[in-house]
N, C-alpha and C positions, 0 to 999 in steps of 0.2 A: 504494500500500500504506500503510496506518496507523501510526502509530508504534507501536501493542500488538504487532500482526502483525512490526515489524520485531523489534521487543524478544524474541517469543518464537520468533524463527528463528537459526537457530545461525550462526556466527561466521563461515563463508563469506558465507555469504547478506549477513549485514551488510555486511562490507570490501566487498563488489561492490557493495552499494546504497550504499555512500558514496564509491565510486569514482565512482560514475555520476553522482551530485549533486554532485559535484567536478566533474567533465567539465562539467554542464547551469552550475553555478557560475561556471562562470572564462571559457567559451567558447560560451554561447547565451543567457544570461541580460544582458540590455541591451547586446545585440552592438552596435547605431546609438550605444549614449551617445556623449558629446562630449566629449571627457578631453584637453585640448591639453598637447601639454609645456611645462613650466613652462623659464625660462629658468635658468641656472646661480645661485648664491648669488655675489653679489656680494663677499662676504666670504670666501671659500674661503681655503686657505691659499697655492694660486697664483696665485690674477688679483687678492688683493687685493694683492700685492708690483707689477702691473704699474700703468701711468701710469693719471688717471681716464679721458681718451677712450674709451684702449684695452681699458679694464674693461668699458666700458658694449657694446662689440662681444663679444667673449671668451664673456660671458653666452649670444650666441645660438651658440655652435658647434655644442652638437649637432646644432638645426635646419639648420644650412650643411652638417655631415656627408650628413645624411640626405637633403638637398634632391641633393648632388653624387651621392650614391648610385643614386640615382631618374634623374639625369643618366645615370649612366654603362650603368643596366638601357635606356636605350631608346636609347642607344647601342648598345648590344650586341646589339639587335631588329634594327637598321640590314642588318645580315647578306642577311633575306631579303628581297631586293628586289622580288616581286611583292607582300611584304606588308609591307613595310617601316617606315611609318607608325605602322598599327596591331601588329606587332609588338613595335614601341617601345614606343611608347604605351599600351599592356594593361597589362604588369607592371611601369612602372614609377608608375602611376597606385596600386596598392596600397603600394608603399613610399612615396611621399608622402603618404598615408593615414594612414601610424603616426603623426605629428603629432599628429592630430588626435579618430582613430578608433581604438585599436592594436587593438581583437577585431573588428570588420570589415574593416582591412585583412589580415588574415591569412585570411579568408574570401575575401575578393575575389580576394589570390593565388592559393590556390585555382582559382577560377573562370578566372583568368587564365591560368592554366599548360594548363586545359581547352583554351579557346579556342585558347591559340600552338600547343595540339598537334594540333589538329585543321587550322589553314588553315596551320600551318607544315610545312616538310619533313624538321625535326632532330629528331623522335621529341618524344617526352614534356618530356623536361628539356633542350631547346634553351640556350645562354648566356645570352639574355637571362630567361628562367624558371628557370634553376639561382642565378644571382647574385638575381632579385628575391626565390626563396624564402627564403636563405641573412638576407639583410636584416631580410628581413620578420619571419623567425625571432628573431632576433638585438634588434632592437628591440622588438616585440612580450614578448621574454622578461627585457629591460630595464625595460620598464614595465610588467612586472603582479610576480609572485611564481615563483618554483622551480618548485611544479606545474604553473602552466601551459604554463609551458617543456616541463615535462616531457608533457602532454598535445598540445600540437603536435606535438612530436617522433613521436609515437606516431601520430598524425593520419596523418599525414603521409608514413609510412612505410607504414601499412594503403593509404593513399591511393593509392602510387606501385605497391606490391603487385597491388592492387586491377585497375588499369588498364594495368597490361602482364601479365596474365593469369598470375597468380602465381609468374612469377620477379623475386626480387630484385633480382638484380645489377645492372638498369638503376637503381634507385633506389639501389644502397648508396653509390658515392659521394655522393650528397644527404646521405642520415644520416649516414654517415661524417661528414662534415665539419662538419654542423649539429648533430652530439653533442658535438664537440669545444668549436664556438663557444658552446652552450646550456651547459657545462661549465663554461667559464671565468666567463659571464656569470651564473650561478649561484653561483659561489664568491664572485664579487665582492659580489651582491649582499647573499648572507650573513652576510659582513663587515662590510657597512655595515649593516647591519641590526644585528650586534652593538655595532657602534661605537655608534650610535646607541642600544641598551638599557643600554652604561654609562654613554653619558653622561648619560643620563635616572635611571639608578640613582643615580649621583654625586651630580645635580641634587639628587634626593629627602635623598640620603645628606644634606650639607651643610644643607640647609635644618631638617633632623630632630635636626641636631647644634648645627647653631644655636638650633635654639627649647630643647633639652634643655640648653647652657649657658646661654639666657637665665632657665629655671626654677630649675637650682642656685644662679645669683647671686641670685636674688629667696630661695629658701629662705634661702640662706646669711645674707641681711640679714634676713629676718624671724627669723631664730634671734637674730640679734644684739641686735636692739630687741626681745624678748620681753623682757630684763634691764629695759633702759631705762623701759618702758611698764610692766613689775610695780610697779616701784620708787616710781613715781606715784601707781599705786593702790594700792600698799599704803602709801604717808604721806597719803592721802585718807582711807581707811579710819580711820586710827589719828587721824586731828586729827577726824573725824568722831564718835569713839568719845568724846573726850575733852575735846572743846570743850563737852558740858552741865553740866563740873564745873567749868568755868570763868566759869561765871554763877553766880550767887545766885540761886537760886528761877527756875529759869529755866521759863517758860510750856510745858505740855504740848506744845503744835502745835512749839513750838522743839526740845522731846526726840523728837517723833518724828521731826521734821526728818531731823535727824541720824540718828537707826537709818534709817531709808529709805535714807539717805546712804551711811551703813556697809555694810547690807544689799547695793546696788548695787556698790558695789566691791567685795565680798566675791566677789559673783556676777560682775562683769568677771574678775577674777585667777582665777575657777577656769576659765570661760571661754577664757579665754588659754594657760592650760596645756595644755586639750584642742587647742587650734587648734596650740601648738607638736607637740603629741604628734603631730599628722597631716602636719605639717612636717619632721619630723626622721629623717634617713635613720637603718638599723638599726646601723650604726656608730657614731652620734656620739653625741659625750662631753661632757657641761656644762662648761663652761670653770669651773676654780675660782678664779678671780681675776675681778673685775668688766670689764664693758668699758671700753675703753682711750678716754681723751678728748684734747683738746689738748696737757694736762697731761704724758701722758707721750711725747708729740712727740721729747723732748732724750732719751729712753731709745733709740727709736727708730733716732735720730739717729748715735749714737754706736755702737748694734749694726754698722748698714752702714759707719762707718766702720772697725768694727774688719775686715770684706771688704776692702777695699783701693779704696771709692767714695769720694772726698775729696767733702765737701759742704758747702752755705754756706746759712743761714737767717738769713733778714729779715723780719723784723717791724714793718709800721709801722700806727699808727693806736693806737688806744686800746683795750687789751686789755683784755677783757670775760669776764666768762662767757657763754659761748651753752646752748641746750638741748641736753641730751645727745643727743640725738639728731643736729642736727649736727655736734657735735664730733666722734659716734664717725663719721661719714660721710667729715669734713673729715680725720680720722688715717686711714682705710682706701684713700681716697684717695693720699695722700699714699705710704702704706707698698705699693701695689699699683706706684704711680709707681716710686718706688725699688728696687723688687725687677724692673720690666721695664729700667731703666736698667743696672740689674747683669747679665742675661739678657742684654738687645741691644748694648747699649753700654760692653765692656769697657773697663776705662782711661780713661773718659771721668770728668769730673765734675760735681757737680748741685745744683741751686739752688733751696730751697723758699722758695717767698715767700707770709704769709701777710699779708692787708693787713684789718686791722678797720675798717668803715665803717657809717655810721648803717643804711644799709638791707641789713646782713650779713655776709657773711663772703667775702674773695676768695683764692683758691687759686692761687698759679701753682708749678709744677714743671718743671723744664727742666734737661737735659741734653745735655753736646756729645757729636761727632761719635766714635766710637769710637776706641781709640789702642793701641798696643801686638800682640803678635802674637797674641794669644788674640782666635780665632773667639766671634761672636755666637752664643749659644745658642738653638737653637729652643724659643719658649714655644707655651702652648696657644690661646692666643689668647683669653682670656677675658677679659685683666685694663682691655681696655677696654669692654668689655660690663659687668662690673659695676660699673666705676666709672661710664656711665651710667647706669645701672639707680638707683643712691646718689642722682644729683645729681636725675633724673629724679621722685624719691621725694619729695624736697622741693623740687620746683619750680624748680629752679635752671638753669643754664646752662652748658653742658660747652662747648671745642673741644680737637681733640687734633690735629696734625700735626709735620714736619720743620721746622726751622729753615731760615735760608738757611747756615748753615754747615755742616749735615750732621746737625745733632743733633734731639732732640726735642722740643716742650713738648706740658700740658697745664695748660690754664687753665678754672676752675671759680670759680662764685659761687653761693654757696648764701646766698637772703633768711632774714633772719632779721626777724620782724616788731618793732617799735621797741617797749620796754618803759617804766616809768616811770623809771628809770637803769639805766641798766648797772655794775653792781658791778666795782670794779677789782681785778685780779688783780697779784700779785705774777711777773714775768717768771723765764727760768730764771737771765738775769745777776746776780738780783735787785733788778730796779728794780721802784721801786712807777708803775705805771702809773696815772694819775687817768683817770677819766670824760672828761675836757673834753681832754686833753692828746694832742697829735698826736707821737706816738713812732717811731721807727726803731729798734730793736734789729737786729745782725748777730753771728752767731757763725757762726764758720769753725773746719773741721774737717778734720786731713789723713786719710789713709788709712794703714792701720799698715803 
């Protein structure tokens, strides 16, 4: 029948043409394939607790089940000793089948139980034909899905109907007891069948929750350096605007220099605006104070101590100004550090070490082992995600782990390319730090 013909028959007609392409689906359609069972996962959560020897045997049990099973049906045939051999031999030849074959060996049973019944003398469902079906059932319903289960079952039952001339009762203990086993082996499989869709949903979950905090920390910093990158081209702009009246008679090609120049910047900054505008979640709020650089590091500092983080900062090399843009990198770093040290590591205290050198800028932040009876707070887990994200941006070099004593560090170098000098900066102790002079500053700080 056509697929129009089935669409335009009513809702009986359907369910029974999909029942019947179910039946041809699960139990006639590549009955020969070749489907061996796979051995157990190694990794399970009981054979991987057992020894390696004993792991690597453990793996084949079901096959030993099934092989003892098959053992025990032609033991069972043993009974009729004019035909004793082949008694055996018949039905337990399909339950060594399910290995291999599991919709031909359920066929085969079948044909088996024909055969014991006709040259044996125990009716239809003999022991050795009532335990091979029961098996055969049983694994067969183990390695496909529910309906199939449930299509044997039914099989099987017409079957037994069928050929004791339409009384049941010689077949109901068969189904009796093969509903119960198809029952259990059903629920089970269900189960894992769930288990396995959350741990697959989980999987998704985590991976979707990762890439959506790795996009917040990128937004989050491209909001931040919108500030820094205006600031550039807008004093491009304006030295551009202003630098023709700083000549005398300056040459045409020279004035238009500069407007092209202007022009350009005018057109980055508006530019940029529209690119934050597509950046910026429907909450957020311009910060109305400028981003934060090295400078206010000692602000910083003294906030966490007033939480009750006792903290020690050293300075050594020759303090510089860097581009803003590392600075504000080198403080968000720093201030995400101290806000997971206060989270993880209660009562602990922590150490920022900033060290200026020719080819940059070194970061180390380290804190010990937690102390006192206040539990670690659960964070979101983000704040090492975007402090790579930071170092990653400028090319730099992050590692983050435990200490041997319990605590944490993380160590960060962000290159800053070598300029014609480095301008000295006035420290927070106030020392005048020179270009050339290799300096250590320390300031210690308790907690209130």
């Amino acid at each position: 029948m056509t697929e129009t013909q089935t669409k335009t028959s009513g809702p009986e007609f359907r369910a029974a043409a999909g029942a019947i392409d179910g039946l041809r689906n699960d139990l006639m359609r590549d009955v020969l394939a070749y489907r061996p069972l796979p051995p157990l996962n190694p990794d399970g959560r009981l054979i991987r607790r057992l020894p390696e020897g004993l792991r690597k045997a453990t793996v084949w049990t079901p096959h030993a089940l099934v092989l003892f099973a098959a053992f025990l049906v032609m033991m069972a045939g043993f009974s009729e000793w004019e035909f004793r051999l082949f008694m055996g031999l018949v039905p337990a030849i399909p339950v060594a089948m399910t290995l291999v074959r599991p919709v031909a060996a359920f066929w085969a049973s079948i044909l088996g139980t024909v055969l014991c019944a006709v040259l044996g003398s125990e009716g239809l469902w003999g022991p050795s034909a009532f335990m091979a079906q029961i098996v055969v059932l049983v694994v067969v319903a183990a390695r496909t899905r529910p309906r199939t289960a449930a299509w044997m079952w039914l099989l099987i039952l017409l079957f037994g109907v069928f050929l004791e001339g339409g009384d049941p009762s010689i077949t109901a203990p068969l189904v009796t007891l093969s509903a119960f086993a198809l029952l259990v082996v059903a629920v089970v499989q269900i189960r894992r069948d769930a288990e396995r869709e959350v741990t697959v949903q989980r999987t998704v979950t985590a991976v979707e929750r990762d890439r959506r905090t790795l996009l917040e920390e990128r937004t989050t910093i491209a909001r931040e350096l919108h500030d820094v990158v205006a600031h550039h081209m807008s004093v491009v702009a304006i030295q551009a605007e202003a630098a023709p009246y700083r000549v005398e008679n300056p040459p045409p090609e020279l004035e238009q220099a500069f407007v092209t120049i202007r022009e350009n910047a005018v057109a980055a900054l508006t530019e940029l605006r529209r690119v934050l505008g597509v950046v910026r979640a429907e909450d957020y709020e311009a910060p109305d104070a400028p981003q934060p650089t090295l400078a206010a590091l000692d602000g910083l500092l003294d906030n966490v101590r007033e939480t009750g983080l006792e903290t020690e900062k050293v300075i050594t090399g020759a303090v510089r100004e860097l581009p803003q843009g590392v600075e504000l990198s080198a403080y968000r770093i720093v201030q995400e550090a101290l806000s997971n040290s206060l989270r993880h590591a209660p009562g602990a205290s922590a150490r920022v070490e900033l060290g200026y050198v020719l080819g940059g800028l070194g970061l180390r932040v380290v804190n010990g082992p937690p102390r006192g009876l206040v539990k670690p707070s659960p964070g979101a887990g983000h704040g090492i995600t975007g402090m790579r994200e930071r170092v990653a941006m400028l090319n730099g070099e992050m590692t983050a782990g435990t200490t041997e004593d319990g605590g944490y560090e993380i160590a960060v170098f962000l290159p800053v390319p070598l300029s014609d000098g480095p301008e000295p900066r006035e420290t927070a102790g106030g020392t005048d730090v020179t270009g050339d002079a290799d300096t250590v500053v320390v300031e210690r700080g308790g907690g209130a």
